[in-house]
C-alpha positions in Angstrom: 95.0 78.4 92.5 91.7 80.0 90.9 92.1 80.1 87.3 92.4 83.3 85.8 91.9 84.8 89.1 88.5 84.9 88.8 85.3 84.1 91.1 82.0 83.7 89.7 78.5 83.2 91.1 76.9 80.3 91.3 73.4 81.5 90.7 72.5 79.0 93.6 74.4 76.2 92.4 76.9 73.9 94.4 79.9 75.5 92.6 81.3 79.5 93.0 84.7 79.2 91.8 86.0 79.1 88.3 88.9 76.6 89.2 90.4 74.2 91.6 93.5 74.0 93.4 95.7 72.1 90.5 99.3 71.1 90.2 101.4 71.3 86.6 102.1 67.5 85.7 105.8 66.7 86.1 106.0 63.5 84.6 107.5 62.7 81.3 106.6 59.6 79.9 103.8 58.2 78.8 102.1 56.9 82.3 102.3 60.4 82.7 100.3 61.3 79.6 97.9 58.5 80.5 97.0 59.2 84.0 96.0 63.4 83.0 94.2 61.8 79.8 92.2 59.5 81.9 91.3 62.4 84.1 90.2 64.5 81.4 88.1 61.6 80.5 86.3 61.5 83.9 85.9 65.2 84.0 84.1 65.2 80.4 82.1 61.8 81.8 80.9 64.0 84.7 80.0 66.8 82.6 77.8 64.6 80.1 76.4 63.1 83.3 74.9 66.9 84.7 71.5 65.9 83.1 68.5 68.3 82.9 69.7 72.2 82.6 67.9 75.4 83.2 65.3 76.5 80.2 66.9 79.9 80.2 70.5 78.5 79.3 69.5 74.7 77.8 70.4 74.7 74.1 73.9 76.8 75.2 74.7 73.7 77.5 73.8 71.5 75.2 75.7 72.8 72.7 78.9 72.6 75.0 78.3 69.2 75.9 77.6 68.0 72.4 81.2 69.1 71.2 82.8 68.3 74.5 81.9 64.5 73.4 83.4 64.9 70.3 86.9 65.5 72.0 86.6 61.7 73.4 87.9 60.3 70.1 91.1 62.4 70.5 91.6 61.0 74.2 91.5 57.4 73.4 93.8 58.5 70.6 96.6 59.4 73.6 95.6 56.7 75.6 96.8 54.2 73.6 99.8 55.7 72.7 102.9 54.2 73.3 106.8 55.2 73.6 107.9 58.6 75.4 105.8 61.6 75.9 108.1 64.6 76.4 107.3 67.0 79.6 106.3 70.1 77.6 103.7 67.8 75.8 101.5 66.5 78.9 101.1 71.2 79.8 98.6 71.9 77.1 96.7 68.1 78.8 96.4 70.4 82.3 95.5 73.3 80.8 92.7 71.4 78.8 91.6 70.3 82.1 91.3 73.1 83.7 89.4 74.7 80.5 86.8 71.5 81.5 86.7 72.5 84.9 85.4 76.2 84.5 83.1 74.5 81.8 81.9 71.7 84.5 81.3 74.3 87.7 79.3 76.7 84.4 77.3 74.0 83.7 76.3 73.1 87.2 75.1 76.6 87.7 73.2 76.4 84.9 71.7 73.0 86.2 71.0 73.5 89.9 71.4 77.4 90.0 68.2 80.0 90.7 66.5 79.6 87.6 65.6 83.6 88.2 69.3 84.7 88.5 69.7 82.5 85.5 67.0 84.4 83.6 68.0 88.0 84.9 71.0 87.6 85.1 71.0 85.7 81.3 73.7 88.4 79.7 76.5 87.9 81.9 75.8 83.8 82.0 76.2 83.9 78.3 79.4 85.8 78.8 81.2 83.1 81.5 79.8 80.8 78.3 81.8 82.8 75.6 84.7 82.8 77.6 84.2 79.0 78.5 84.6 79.0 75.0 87.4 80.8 74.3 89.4 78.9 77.2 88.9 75.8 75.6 89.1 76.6 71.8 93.1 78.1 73.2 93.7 74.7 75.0 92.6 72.4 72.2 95.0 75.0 69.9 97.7 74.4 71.9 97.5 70.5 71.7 101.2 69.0 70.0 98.8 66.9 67.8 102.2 66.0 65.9 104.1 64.7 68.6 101.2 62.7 70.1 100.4 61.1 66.8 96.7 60.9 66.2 95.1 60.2 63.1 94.4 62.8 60.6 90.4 61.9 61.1 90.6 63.2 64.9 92.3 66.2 64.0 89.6 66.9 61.4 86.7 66.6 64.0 89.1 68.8 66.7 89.6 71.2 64.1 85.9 71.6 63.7 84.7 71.7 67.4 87.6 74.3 67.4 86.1 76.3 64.5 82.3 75.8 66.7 84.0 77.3 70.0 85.5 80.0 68.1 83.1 81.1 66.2 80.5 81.0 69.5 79.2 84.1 69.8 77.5 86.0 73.1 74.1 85.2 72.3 71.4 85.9 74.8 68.1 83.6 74.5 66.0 86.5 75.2 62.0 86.1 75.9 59.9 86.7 73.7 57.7 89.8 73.0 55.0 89.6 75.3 57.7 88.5 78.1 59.6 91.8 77.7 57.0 94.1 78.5 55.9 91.4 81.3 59.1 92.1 83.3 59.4 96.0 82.5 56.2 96.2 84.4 57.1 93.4 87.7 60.3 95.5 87.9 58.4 99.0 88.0 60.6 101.7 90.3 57.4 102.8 92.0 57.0 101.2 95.2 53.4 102.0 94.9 52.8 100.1 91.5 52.0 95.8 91.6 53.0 94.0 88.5 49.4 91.6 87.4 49.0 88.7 88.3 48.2 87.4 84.9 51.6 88.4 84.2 53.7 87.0 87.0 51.6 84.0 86.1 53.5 84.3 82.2 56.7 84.6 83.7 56.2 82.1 85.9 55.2 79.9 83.1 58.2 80.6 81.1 60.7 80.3 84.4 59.0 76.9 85.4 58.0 77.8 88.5 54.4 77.4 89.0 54.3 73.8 91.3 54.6 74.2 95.1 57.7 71.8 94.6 59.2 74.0 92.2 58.7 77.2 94.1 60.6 75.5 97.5 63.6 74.4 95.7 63.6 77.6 93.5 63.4 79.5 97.7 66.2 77.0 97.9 68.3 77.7 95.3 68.3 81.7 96.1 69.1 81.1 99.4 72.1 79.6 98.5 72.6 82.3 95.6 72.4 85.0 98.2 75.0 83.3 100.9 77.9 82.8 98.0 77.4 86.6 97.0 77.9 87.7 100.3 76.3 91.5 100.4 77.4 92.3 97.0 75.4 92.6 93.5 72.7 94.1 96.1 70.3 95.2 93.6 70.4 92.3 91.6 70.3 89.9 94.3 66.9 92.2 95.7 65.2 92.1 92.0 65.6 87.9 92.5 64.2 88.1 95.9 61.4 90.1 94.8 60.7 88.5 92.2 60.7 85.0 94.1 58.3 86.0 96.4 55.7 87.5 94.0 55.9 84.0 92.3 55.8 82.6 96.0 52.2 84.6 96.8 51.3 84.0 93.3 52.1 80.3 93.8 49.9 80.8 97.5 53.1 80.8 99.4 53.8 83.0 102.3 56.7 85.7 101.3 60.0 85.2 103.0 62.9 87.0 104.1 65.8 85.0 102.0 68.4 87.0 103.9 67.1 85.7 107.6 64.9 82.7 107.1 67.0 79.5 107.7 66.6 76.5 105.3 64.8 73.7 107.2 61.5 74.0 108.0 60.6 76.2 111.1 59.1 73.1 112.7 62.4 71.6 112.5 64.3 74.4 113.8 64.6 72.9 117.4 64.8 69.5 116.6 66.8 69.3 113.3 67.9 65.5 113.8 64.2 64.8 114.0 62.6 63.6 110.3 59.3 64.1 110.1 57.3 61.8 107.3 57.4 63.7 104.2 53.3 62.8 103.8 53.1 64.7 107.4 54.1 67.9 105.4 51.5 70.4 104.2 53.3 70.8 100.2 52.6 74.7 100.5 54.1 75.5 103.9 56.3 72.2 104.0 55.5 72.5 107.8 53.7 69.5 110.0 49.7 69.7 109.4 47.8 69.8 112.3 43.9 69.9 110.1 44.9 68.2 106.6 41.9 67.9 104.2 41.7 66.8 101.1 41.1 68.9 97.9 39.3 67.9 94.7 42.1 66.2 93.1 42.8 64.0 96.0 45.9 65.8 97.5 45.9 66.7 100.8 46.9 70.2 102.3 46.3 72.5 105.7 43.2 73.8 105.8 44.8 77.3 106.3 47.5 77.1 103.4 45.2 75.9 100.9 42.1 78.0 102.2 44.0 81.0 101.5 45.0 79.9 98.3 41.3 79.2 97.0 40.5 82.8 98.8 43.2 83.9 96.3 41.2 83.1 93.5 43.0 80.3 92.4 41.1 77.1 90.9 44.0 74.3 90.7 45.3 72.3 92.6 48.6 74.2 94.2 51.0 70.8 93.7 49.2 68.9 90.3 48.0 72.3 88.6 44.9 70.2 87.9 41.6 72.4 87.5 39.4 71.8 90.6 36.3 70.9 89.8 34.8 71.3 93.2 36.6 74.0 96.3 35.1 72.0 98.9 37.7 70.8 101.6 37.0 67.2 103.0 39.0 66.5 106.3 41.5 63.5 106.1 41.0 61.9 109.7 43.0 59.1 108.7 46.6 61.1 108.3 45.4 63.3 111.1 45.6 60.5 113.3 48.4 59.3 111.8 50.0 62.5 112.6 49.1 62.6 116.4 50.4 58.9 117.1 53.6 59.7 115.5 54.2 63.1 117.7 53.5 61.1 120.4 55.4 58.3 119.9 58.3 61.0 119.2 57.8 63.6 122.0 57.2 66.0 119.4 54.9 69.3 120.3 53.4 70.5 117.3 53.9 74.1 117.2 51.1 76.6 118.2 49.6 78.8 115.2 50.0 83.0 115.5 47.3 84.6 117.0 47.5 87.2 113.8 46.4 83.3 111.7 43.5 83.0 113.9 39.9 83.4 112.5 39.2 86.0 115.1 42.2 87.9 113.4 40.4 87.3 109.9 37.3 89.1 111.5 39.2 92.1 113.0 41.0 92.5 109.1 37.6 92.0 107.8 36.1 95.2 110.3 39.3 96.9 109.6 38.7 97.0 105.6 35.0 97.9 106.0 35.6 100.6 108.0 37.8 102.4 105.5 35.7 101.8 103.3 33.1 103.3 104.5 35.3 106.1 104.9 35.8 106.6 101.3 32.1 107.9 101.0 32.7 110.5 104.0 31.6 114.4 103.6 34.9 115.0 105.2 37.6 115.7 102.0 40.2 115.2 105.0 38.9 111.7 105.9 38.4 110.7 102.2 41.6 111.5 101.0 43.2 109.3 104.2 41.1 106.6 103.3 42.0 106.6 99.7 45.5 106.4 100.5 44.9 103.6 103.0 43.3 101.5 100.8 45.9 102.3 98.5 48.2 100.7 101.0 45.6 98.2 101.9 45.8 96.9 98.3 49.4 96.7 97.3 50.1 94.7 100.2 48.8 91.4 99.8 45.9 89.2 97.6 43.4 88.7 100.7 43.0 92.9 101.0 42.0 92.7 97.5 39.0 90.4 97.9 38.2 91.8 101.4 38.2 95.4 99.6 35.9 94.3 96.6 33.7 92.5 98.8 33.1 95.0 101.5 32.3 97.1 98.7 35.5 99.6 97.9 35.4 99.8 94.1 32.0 101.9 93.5 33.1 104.7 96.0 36.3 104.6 94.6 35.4 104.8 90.9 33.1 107.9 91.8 36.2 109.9 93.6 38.4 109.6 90.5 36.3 112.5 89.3 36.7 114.2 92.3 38.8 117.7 91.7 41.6 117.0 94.0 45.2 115.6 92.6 46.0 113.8 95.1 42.7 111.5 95.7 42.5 110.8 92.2 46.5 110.1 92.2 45.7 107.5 95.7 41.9 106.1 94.1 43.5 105.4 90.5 46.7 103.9 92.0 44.3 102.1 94.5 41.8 100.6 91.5 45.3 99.2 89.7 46.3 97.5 92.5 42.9 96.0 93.3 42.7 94.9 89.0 45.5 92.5 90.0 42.9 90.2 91.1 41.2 88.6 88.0 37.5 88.5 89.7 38.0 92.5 90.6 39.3 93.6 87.1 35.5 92.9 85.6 33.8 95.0 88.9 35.8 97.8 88.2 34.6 97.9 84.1 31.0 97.2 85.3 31.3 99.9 87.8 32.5 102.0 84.6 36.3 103.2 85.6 37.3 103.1 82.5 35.7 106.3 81.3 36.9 108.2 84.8 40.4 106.4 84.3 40.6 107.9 80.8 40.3 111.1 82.1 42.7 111.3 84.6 45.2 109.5 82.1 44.0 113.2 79.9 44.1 115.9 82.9 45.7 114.0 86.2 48.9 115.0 87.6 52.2 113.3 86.0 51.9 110.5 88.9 48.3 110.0 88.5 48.9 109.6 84.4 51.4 107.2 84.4 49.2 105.1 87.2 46.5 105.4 85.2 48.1 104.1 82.1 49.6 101.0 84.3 45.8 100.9 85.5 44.7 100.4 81.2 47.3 98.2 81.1 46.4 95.7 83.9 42.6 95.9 83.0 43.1 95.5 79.5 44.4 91.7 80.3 40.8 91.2 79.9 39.8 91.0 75.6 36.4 92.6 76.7 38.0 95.0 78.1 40.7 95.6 75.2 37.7 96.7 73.4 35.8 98.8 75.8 38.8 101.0 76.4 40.0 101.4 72.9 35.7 102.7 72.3 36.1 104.8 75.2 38.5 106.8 73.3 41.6 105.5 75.6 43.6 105.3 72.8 45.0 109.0 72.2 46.0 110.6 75.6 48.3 107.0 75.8 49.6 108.0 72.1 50.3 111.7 73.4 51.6 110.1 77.3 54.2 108.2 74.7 55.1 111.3 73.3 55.4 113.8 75.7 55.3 111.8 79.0 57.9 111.3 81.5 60.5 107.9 81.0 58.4 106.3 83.5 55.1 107.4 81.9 55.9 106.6 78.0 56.9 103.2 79.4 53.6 103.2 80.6 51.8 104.0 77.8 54.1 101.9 75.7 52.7 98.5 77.8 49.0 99.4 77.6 49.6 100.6 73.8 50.9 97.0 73.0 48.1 95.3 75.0 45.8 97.4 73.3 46.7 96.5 69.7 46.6 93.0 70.2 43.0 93.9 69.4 42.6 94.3 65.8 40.0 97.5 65.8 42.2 99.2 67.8 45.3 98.7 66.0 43.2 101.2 63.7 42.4 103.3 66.6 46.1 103.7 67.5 47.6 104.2 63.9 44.9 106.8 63.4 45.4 108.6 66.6 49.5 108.7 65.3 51.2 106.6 67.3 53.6 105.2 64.5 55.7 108.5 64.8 56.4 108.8 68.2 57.7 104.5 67.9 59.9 105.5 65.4 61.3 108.6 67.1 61.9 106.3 69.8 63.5 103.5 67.6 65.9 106.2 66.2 66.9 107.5 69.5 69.7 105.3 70.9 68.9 107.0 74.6 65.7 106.1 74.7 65.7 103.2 76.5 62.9 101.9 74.7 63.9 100.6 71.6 62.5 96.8 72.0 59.4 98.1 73.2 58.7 100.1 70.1 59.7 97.5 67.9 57.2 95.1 69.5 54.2 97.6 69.2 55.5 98.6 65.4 55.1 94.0 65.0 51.8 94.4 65.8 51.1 97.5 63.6 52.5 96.2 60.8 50.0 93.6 59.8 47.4 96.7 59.5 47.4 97.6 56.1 47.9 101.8 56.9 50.5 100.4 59.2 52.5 99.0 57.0 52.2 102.0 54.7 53.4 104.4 57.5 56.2 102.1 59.2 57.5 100.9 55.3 59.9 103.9 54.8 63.4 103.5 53.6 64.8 105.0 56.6 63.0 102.9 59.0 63.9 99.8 56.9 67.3 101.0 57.1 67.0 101.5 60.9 65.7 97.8 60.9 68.7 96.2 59.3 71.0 98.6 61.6 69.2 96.5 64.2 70.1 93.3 62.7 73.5 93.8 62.0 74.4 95.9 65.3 71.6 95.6 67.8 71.2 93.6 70.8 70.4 90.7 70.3 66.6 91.4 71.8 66.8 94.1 69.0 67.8 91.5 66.4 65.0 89.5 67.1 62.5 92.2 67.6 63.7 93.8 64.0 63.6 90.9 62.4 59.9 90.0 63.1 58.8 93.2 61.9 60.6 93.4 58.5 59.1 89.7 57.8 55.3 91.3 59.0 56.2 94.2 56.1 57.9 91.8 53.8 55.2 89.4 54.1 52.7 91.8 52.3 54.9 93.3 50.0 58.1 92.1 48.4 59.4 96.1 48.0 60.2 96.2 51.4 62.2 92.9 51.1 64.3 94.7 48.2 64.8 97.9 50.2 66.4 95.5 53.1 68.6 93.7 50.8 69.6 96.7 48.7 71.0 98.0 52.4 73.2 94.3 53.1 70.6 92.1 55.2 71.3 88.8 53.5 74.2 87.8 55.8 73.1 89.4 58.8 70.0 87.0 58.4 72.3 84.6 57.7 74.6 85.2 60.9 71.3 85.3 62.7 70.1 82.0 62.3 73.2 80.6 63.3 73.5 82.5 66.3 70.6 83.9 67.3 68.4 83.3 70.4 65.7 80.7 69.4 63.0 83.1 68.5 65.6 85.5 66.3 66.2 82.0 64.7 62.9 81.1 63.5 61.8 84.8 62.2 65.3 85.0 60.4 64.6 81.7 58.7 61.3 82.7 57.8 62.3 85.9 56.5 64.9 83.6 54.0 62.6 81.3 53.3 59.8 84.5 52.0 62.9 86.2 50.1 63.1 82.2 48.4 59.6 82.3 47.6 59.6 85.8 46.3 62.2 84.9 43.5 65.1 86.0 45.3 67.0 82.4 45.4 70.8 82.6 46.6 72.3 81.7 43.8 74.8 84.3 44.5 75.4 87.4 45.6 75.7 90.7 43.5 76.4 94.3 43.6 73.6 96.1 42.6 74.9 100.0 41.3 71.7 102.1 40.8 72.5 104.9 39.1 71.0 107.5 36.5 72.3 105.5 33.4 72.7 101.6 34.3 72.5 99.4 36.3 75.4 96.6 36.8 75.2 93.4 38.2 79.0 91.6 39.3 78.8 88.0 39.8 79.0 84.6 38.4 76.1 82.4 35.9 77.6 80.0 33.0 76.6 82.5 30.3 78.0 86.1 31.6 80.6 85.9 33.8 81.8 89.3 34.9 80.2 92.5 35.0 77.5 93.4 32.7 75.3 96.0 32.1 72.2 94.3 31.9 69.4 97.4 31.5 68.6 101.0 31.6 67.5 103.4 34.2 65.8 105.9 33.1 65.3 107.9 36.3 67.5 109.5 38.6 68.9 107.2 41.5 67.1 104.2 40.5 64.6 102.2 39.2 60.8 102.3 39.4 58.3 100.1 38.5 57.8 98.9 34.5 60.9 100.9 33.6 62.7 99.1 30.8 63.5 95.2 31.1 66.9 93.6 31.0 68.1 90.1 31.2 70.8 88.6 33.6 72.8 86.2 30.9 71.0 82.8 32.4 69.8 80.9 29.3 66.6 82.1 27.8 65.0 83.3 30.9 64.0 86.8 30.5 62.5 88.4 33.3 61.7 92.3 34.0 62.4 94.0 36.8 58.7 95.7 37.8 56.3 96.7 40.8 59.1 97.9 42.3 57.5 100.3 45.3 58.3 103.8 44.6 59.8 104.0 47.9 62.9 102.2 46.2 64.0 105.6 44.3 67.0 107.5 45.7 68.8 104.4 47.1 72.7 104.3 47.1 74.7 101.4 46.0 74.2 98.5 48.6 75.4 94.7 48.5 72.2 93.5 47.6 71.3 89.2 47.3 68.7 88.7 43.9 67.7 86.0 42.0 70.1 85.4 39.3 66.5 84.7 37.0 65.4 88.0 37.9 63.6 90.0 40.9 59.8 89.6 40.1 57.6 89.3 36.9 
C-alpha cells in the first residue's frame, strides 16, 4: 500500500512514492519483536549512509538524521529484550518503519533530486519535511515503552527527539536578498525580456551549478524529474526547464529539449552497448571529439564547444573554473589519434557535424547581422522599425547574436533611434539594448555610446512597455558600479521612484530591481531618499496585495543605514509593521524584517524600545530557533545589540505607559510583585529626561532618558528591559 495514500515527486531522485508495499507483523513473541527491530535498524543505517544532500535542504536533513541516530539507543534496548512481546506491541514497530521510509525516499530526493526543483520548489519540500516529522513524532508516541522495558535514560533522550520533531516548524531556507530580486527578474513574464547574465551566474553560484559536470547530471536529474511527473505541475516543471538551460548556455552548453532529448549521448544513440573512453568525450557536449585541443589549464575540449564558449565571453576554464591566462587553443594530436585508432578498431563512424555548425554558416550569420544593421540607419521609418524589432529578436535569442551585433556595429544606431518619436522603435531599440547589456563586454559600449541619458527618457515619456523595459534595461546596466553612478547623476533616479508608484505590477517590479541595484551605491541612496522613494516602500509594505512586500523590505535594508533614511523609515507604525512581519510573515518576510529593524536599531536604541514595547523579544527568540539560516544570524544579532544596549533578559515585564505611572510586574530579590517604580508626566508615555525611578535591584539607580520622541502615544505592550534600567 502507499502510505497515507499519497505520491510525491521525486525532484529527480530515484524514489517517487511516499511508502512501500508493507505487511502488519503477525508475530507475537519476541523473535518477532527482534526481526522488525533489526529492520528498523537497517533502514535508519541506510538513511545515515545517504551522504552529501542538496545546499537548498542540507541543515533540514541533517537535522533529521541527527535525531534519527539518537533513536538507536532505544533499538538495542528491544533487541536485547527477553521473554514475550505481545502482538499489539510489535504495530507501533511497523508503523515506526514506515514513518523511516517516507523519511528515507525525502531524503533521497533531497540528495540526488534537481537541485532547481529543490530550490523552487523549496516551500512544499519543507512541507513533505514537516510532515516527515509529524509521522514520526506519532510513531515514536505510540511506542509501549512500559511493556518493552527500556531504561528511564532512553526514554528521556526519546522524549526529547520527540519534543525536536514536534516542535519542527515549516521553515523555508530562503536566499538571501540579492537572490530574491535575482530570480524575480530570470522568471520575468515577458517573453521579450532576458534575465543578466551576471545574475544567472549568482544563482548558479548559490545552486552549485557552474562545472560542466555539474550542469550534465543537474540535465540528468530534470530529465528524470520530468518523466515521474508525467504532464502534470506544467508550469513548474517549464520554470525548471528554463531555468536549466539558461544555466546550460550560461555554463556554454547547448539548450535542450528535456521533454524529447534521450539520456545517452547522441553519439551513442545507435550503438548504446558501445562505451566509448570517457577521455574520448568533449566535457561540454559529452559527445566523441573529432579536433580536441587543449586550453590554458591543460584540459582538453572540441574546438567548436569550447570556441563558442571563449566567443561567449567567458575566461575560465568550462570544467576547473580556473582563470585562463591565455584563449589560445593548442591541438592535442596525441588523443586525436588515439581517437581514430579506437573507431577503427571498433567500426565506429564518427558522426558528421550540421551544416548550420559549419564556418561557412558562421559567415552567412555574420552577413545576416550586418545587414540589419545596416538597416537600422535606413531613411525608410518602415525598414528601421523592422530592423529594430529584428535585432530585438536577434538579441534575445542566443549569446553569439550579442557579440555579432556589437561588433558589426548595432549599439550606436540603436542608441540614436531611442530618441526617435515613434513608440514602438523606441519600445523594440530599448528592449533590443537590454538584451544586448546581458553581455558583460556590451554593457560598457552602450554607456560610452551614452544610452543612459536616451534610456532615462524613455523610462520618463515611453509607452507603459517601453518604461518597464527600460527600467529592466537600468537594471541590467547598473551591474556595472561605474555605471551605478553614472545613472544615478543622470538623474535616473526619479521617474524609477514615480514607475514604483504609479507603474503597472510588472513595471513597479521593475523599478523596484533597478532601485535596489541603484542604492547599493551610497550617493544614490541619497538620490533615492530625496527623490521620495521611502513612501511608496512603505505603502507597498502595508499592502498585503501587493505582491512586493520582500522587495520593499530589501530596498528599505539598504536605506536604512542613510542617516535621513533611518529618520523617515523609523516610525512607530512601520516598526510595528516590522514586528507584524516577524511574528506572522513568511518566513522571507521574517528575515527581510528582521535585518532592517537591526540596520535602525543599530544607530539608535529608540527604535529597539519601540519593537520591544510591541512583543518582539520571543518572536526573535522563535526566530533563531527556527528560522532560515540568514533569519538566524540577523535575529541573533539583533539580541545580542538589545544585550549591549542594556536590555539584558533578566526577565520579562509588562510595561503600562499611562498618564500617571508606569508599572513594571516581574521578579528581582528586592521587589517582587508589581511596583510603581516612576512618574509620567505626559500623556501616553514617557519622553526623554522625564523623572527617574528605580527598579528595586540593590543600589543601582538608573533613569530612564533619550528616549526618541517617537515613543509617545504607545499602548501597553509585553515589553523585555533590563531589570538595571533602559539607558543612562
Amino acid at each position: 500500500m502507499v502510505m497515507d495514500g499519497e505520491v510525491e515527486e521525486g525532484g529527480g531522485g530515484q524514489v517517487v512514492e511516499t511508502g512501500e508495499e508493507e505487511t502488519a507483523p503477525n508475530a507475537s513473541n519476541t523473535q518477532g519483536c527482534t526481526c522488525e527491530v533489526q529492520e528498523l535498524m537497517v533502514v535508519i543505517g541506510s538513511i545515515v549512509a545517504i551522504g552529501d544532500y542538496r545546499r537548498t535542504q542540507k541543515k533540514e536533513c541533517q537535522n533529521l538524521v541527527r535525531r534519527l541516530k539518537l533513536l538507536l539507543p532505544l533499538l538495542e534496548d528491544v533487541k536485547d529484550l527477553h521473554g514475550q512481546v505481545p502482538e499489539k506491541s510489535l504495530n507501533p514497530f511497523w508503523n515506526l518503519k514506515k514513518a523511516l521510509l517516507r523519511v528515507k525516499k525525502l531524503l533521497i530526493t533531497c540528495s540526488e533530486g534537481s537541485k532547481i526543483y529543490l530550490a523552487l520548489e523549496n516551500e512544499a519540500v519543507m512541507a513533505r519535511f514537516h510532515r516527515a516529522n509529524e509521522k514520526l513524532s506519532q510513531a515514536l508516541e505510540d511506542l509501549p515503552y512500559e511493556e518493552l522495558g527500556v531504561s528511564e535514560e532512553v526514554k528521556e533522550e526519546l522524549d526529547l527527539v520527540r519534543m525536536h520533531l514536534k516542535r519542527s516548524k515549516r521553515r523555508t531556507d530562503t536566499q538571501d536578498i540579492e537572490l530574491a530580486m535575482d530570480m524575480m527578474v530570470v522568471f520575468s513574464k515577458d517573453d521579450e525580456r532576458n534575465a543578466d547574465s551576471a545574475i544567472i551566474v549568482r544563482l548558479a553560484k548559490k545552486l552549485e551549478l557552474l562545472t560542466v559536470e555539474d550542469l550534465n547530471a543537474e540535465t540528468i536529474a530534470v530529465r528524470k524529474l520530468v518523466k515521474e511527473r508525467g504532464g502534470q505541475n506544467a508550469e513548474s516543471t517549464q520554470h525548471v526547464i528554463e531555468l536549466l538551460n539558461k544555466f546550460r548556455q550560461s555554463g556554454g552548453l547547448e539548450e535542450i529539449n528535456v521533454l524529447d532529448d534521450p539520456i545517452v549521448p547522441k553519439t551513442l544513440e545507435k550503438s548504446p552497448s558501445l562505451a566509448i573512453p570517457h577521455e574520448f568525450l568533449c566535457p561540454i557536449t559529452l559527445e566523441i571529439m573529432t579536433d580536441p585541443v587543449f586550453v590554458a589549464t591543460g584540459q582538453t575540449y572540441e574546438r567548436e564547444s569550447i570556441q563558442k564558449w571563449l566567443d561567449s565571453n567567458h575566461k575560465t576554464c568550462p570544467k576547473t573554473m580556473q582563470p585562463l591566462v591565455h584563449s589560445s587553443l593548442v591541438p592535442n594530436y596525441a588523443l586525436r589519434n588515439l581517437i581514430l585508432q579506437w573507431c577503427e578498431n571498433n567500426n565506429f563512424q564518427i558522426p558528421k557535424k550540421d551544416a548550420s555548425s559549419s564556418t561557412e554558416g558562421s559567415s552567412e550569420q555574420k552577413e545576416s547581422v550586418l545587414s540589419v544593421v545596416q538597416n537600422l540607419s535606413s531613411n525608410q521609418l518602415e525598414v528601421q522599425r523592422k530592423a529594430a524589432k529584428k535585432i530585438r529578436m536577434l538579441s534575445k535569442e542566443n549569446p553569439v547574436n550579442r557579440v555579432l551585433i556589437a561588433q558589426s556595429g548595432g549599439i550606436p544606431p540603436l542608441v540614436q533611434l531611442l530618441s526617435y518619436p515613434d513608440s514602438k522603435i523606441q519600445e523594440h531599440t530599448v528592449t533590443a539594448l537590454l538584451n544586448l547589456s546581458i553581455d558583460e563586454a556590451n554593457k560598457k559600449l552602450i554607456a560610452i555610446e551614452g544610452a543612459i541619458p536616451a534610456i532615462i527618457d524613455v523610462l520618463r515619456k515611453g509607452s507603459v512597455e517601453a518604461k518597464g523595459n527600460s527600467a529592466a534595461a537600468l537594471f541590467s546596466l547598473s551591474i556595472d558600479d561605474d555605471i551605478k553612478a553614472a545613472i544615478g547623476l543622470s538623474n535616473g533616479i526619479p521617474p524609477l521612484v514615480d514607475l514604483l508608484q504609479h507603474g503597472t505590477i510588472r513595471g513597479k517590479r521593475d523599478a523596484a530591481t533597478a532601485l535596489f541595484n541603484l542604492s547599493l551605491n551610497k550617493a544614490n541612496k541619497t538620490r533615492a531618499i530625496e527623490a521620495g522613494v521611502i513612501p511608496p516602500l512603505l505603502q507597498l509594505i502595508k499592502s498585503p496585495n501587493s505582491g512586493m512586500i520582500d522587495e520593499a523590505l530589501s530596498i528599505l535594508f539598504l536605506l536604512a543605514s542613510h542617516p535621513d533614511g533611518r529618520q523617515e523609515i523609523g516610525q512607530l507604525s512601520v516598526i510595528e509593521t516590522l514586528v507584524e512581519f516577524i511574528r506572522d510573515g513568511t518566513t522571507k518576510n521574517k528575515e527581510c524584517a528582521t535585518s532592517v529593524l537591526l540596520e535602525l536599531g543599530s544607530s539608535n536604541s529608540s527604535f529597539i524600545l519601540a519593537a520591544l514595547q510591541y512583543g518582539v523579544l520571543e518572536h526573535l527568540i522563535e526566530i533563531t530557533k527556527s528560522g532560515n539560516s540568514r533569519a538566524q544570524r540577523k535575529a541573533n544579532s539583533l539580541l545580542q545589540l538589545m544585550s549591549r544596549s542594556g536590555f539584558d533578559f533578566f526577565g520579562v515585564f509588562l510595561f503600562s505607559c499611562d498618564q500617571k505611572f508606569v508599572k513594571m510586574v516581574g521578579t528581582d530579590e528586592n521587589n517582587p510583585g508589581v511596583g510603581v517604580i516612576g512618574p509620567a508626566n505626559n500623556q501616553g508615555g514617557l519622553r526623554a529626561g522625564v523623572g527617574k525611578f528605580t527598579t528595586g535591584i540593590g543600589h543601582n539607580r538608573r533613569a530612564l532618558s533619550s528616549i526618541d520622541r517617537n515613543i509617545i502615544g504607545v499602548p501597553p505592550y509585553p515589553c523585555a528591559v533590563n531589570k538595571r534600567a533602559l539607558s543612562e
